[in-house]
C-alpha positions in Angstrom: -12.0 39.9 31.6 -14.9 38.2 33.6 -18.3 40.4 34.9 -16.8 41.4 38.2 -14.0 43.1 36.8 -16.0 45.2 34.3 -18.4 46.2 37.2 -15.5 47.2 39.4 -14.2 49.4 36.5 -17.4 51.4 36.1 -17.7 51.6 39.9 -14.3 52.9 40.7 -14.1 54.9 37.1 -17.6 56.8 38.1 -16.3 57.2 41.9 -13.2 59.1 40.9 -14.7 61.2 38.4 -17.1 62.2 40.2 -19.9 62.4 38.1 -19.5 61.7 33.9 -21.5 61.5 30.8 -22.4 58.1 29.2 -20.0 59.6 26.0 -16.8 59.8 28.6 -17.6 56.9 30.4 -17.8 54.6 26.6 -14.7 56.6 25.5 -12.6 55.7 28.5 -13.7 51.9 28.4 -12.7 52.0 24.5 -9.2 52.8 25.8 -9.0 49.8 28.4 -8.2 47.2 25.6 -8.7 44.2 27.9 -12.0 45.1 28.7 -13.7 46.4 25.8 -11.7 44.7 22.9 -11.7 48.3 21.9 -15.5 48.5 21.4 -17.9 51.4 22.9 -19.9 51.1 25.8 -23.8 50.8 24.2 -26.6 52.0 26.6 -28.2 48.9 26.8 -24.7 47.2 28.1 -24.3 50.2 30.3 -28.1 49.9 31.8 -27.4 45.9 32.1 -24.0 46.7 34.6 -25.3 49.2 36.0 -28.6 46.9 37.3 -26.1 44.3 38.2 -23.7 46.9 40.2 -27.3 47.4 42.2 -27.9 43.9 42.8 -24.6 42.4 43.6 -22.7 45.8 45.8 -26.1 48.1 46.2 -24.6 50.2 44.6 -26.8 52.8 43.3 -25.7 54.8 39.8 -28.0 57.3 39.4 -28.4 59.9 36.6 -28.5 64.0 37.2 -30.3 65.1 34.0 -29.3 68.9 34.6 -26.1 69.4 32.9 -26.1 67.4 30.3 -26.7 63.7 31.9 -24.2 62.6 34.3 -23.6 59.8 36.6 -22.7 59.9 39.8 -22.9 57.2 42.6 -25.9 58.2 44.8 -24.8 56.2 48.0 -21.2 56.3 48.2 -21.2 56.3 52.0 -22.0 52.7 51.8 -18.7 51.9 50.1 -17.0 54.3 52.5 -18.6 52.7 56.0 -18.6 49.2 54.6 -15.0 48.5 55.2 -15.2 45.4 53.4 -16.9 46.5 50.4 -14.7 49.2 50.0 -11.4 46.8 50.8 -12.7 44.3 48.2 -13.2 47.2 45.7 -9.8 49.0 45.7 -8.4 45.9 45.1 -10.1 44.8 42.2 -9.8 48.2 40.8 -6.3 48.1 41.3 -5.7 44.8 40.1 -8.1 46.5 36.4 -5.6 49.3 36.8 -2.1 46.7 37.0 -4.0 44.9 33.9 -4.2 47.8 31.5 -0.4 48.2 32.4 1.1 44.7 32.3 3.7 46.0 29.8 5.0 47.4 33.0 5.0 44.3 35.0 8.4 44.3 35.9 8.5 47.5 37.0 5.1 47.0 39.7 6.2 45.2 42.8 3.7 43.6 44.9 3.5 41.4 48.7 2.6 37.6 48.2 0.1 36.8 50.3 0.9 33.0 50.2 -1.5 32.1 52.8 -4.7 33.1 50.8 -4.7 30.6 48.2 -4.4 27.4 49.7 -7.3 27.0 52.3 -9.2 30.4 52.6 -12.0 29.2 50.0 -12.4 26.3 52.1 -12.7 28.2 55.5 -14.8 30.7 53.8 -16.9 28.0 52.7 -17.5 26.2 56.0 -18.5 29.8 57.3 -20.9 30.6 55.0 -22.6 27.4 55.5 -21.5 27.0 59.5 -19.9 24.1 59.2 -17.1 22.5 61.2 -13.9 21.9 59.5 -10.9 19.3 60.4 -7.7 21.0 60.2 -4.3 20.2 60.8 -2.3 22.4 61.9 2.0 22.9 63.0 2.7 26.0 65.1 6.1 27.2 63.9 7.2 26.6 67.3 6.7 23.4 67.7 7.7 19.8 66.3 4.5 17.9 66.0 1.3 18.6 64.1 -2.0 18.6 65.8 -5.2 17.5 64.3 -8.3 18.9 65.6 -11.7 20.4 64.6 -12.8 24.0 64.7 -16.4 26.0 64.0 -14.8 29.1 62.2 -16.2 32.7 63.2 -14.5 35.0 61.2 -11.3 35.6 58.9 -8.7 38.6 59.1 -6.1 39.5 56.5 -3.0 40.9 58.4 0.5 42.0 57.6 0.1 40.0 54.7 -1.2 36.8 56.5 -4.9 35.5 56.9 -6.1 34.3 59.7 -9.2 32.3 61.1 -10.8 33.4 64.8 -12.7 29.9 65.9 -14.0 28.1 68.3 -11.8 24.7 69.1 -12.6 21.6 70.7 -11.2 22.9 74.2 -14.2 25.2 74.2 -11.3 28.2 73.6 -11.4 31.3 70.9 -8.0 31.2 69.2 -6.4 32.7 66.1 -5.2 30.4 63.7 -2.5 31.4 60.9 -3.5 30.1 57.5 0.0 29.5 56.1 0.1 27.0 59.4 -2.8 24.7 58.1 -1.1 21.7 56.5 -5.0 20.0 55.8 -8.7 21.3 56.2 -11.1 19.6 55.4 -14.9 20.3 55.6 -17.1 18.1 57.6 -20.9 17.3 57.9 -21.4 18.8 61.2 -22.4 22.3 62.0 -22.6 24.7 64.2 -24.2 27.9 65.2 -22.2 31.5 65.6 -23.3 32.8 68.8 -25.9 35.9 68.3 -24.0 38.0 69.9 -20.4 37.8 68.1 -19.5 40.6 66.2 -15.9 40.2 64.4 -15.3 44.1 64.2 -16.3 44.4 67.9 -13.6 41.2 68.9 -11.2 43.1 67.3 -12.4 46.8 67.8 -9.3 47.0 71.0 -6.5 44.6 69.5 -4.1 45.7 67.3 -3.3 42.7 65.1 -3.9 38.8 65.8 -2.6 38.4 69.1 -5.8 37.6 71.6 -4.3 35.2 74.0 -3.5 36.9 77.5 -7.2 38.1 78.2 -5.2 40.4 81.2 -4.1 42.7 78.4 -6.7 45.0 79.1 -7.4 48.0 76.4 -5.9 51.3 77.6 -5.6 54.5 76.8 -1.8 55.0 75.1 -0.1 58.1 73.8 2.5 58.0 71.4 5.3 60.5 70.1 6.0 61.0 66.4 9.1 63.2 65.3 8.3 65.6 62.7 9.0 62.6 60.0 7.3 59.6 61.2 4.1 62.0 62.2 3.2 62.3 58.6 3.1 58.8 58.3 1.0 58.0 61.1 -1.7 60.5 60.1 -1.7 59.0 56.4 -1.7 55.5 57.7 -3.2 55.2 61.7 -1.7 52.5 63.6 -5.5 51.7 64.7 -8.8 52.6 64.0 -8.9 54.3 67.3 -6.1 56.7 66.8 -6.4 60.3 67.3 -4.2 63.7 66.7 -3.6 65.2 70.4 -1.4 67.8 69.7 0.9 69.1 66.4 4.1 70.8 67.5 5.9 70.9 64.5 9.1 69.1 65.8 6.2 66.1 67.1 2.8 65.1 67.0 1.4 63.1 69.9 -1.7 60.7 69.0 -3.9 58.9 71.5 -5.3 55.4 71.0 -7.6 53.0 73.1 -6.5 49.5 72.5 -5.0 46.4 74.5 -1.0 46.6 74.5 -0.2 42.8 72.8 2.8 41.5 71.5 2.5 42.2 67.8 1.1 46.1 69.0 4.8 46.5 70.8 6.7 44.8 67.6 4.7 47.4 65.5 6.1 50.5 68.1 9.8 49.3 67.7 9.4 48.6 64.2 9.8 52.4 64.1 12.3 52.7 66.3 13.3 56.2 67.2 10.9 57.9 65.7 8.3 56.9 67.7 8.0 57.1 71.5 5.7 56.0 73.9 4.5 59.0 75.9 2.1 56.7 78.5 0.9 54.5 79.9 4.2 54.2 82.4 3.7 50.4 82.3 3.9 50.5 78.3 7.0 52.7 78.1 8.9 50.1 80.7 7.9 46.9 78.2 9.2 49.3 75.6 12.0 49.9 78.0 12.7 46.0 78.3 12.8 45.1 74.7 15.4 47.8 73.5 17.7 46.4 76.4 17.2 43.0 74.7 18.4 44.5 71.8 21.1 46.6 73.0 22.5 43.7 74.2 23.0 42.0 70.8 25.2 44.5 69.6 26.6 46.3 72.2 30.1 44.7 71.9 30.5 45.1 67.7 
């Protein structure tokens, strides 16, 4: 097991516990065979992660010496409001937790995310140094390949596909699916992000990856949940903006604020009749449209 994933383990062990002794903590990492070899956690190995934790995630593990020395994680807002930090460390803890259980690997299903390994380190590269990269890319619907440079601004990981948001050679912001890049390749120019692009503000009103059609304007939707599907929404929001209205038992309606694209309506009817669209009028009559479309593929079996 490398660094990273021993830090992750004390982070996420000492965040679910709570707070825990130095004995409990050692103890518990004796039992992970794979990262201890079965050997204790020594103070000076614990003080040594736990500067590193600091200086890597500022991370703070502090010590309450009431009670018989525990630790606790002094700032665990900053994992909670860093979306990223907090994305990046559920994963790696799960991915410690799938470890200590390979015995169980067929039994543990997963998503491949196919489009992360090929050319996200290289994207992630030219933004970290603001460089321009060649890509070539082939649209799924369409024959030819294009080749064409691009000054990446930001990546998104989305129903199991990442994503690029850059700035093309047209002078246009577009979305670029990873799994579509058939060559990237870094070059010597660069360029500079404009001061005033925030990612999580470009996104804060879309739902997925769709941005073309700047006429979608954000709205104000409703939507219907039956006494089933409400459950799931409230676990799992369909947006960041989403809100419980009302709870009537039989439904829940939640409001959201967010443009009405493409993958936003695929999402609604990927729920079918559990979910209805209670407003905007416009957003019911797409809905409207696209079950009509359907009805018409099977009305005649």
């Amino acid at each position: 097991m490398n660094q990273l994933q021993k830090y992750t383990w004390l982070i996420d062990t000492i965040r679910r516990a709570g707070k825990i002794s130095h004995r409990e903590l050692s103890e518990r990492l004796e039992r992970c065979k794979d990262l201890s070899d079965c050997k204790p956690l020594h103070r000076a190995t614990f003080n040594r992660w736990k500067d590193a934790i600091f200086e890597q995630f500022g991370i703070i593990i502090s010590c309450q010496k009431s009670g018989g020395y525990l630790y606790y994680i002094e700032n665990p807002e900053d994992i909670d409001e860093d979306r990223l930090r907090k994305w990046m460390l559920d994963t790696m803890a799960a991915g410690n937790l799938i470890n200590e259980h390979m015995s169980l690997k067929d039994r543990i299903m997963v998503d491949e995310i196919p489009s992360g390994r090929d050319h996200l380190t290289t994207i992630l590269q030219a933004m970290k140094d603001n460089r321009v990269v060649r890509i070539t890319y082939h649209p799924f619907n369409r024959q030819r390949r294009y080749t064409f440079s691009i000054e990446p601004y930001c990546v998104r990981l989305f129903d199991n596909r990442w994503y690029v948001l850059a700035h093309n050679e047209r002078d246009e912001i577009k979305i670029y699916g990873l799994d579509r890049l058939e060559d990237v390749e870094l070059t010597d120019n660069t360029f500079s992000l404009p001061k005033n692009f925030s990612a999580e503000e470009f996104f804060s009103t879309r739902y997925g990856v769709v941005i073309g059609g700047y006429d979608v304007k954000p709205e104000r939707i409703v939507v219907r949940a039956d006494r089933n599907h409400k459950h799931y929404l409230a676990t799992l929001p369909l947006h960041h903006s989403q809100r419980l209205v009302e709870d009537c038992g039989e439904y829940a309606d939640y409001e959201l604020y967010l443009s009405p694209t493409y993958d936003f309506v695929m999402k609604l009817l990927h729920s079918g009749a559990m979910l209805e669209v209670i407003y905007p009028p416009s957003l019911r009559l797409t809905m409207k449209g696209w079950i009509s479309d359907m009805y018409e593929l099977y009305k005649n079996d």
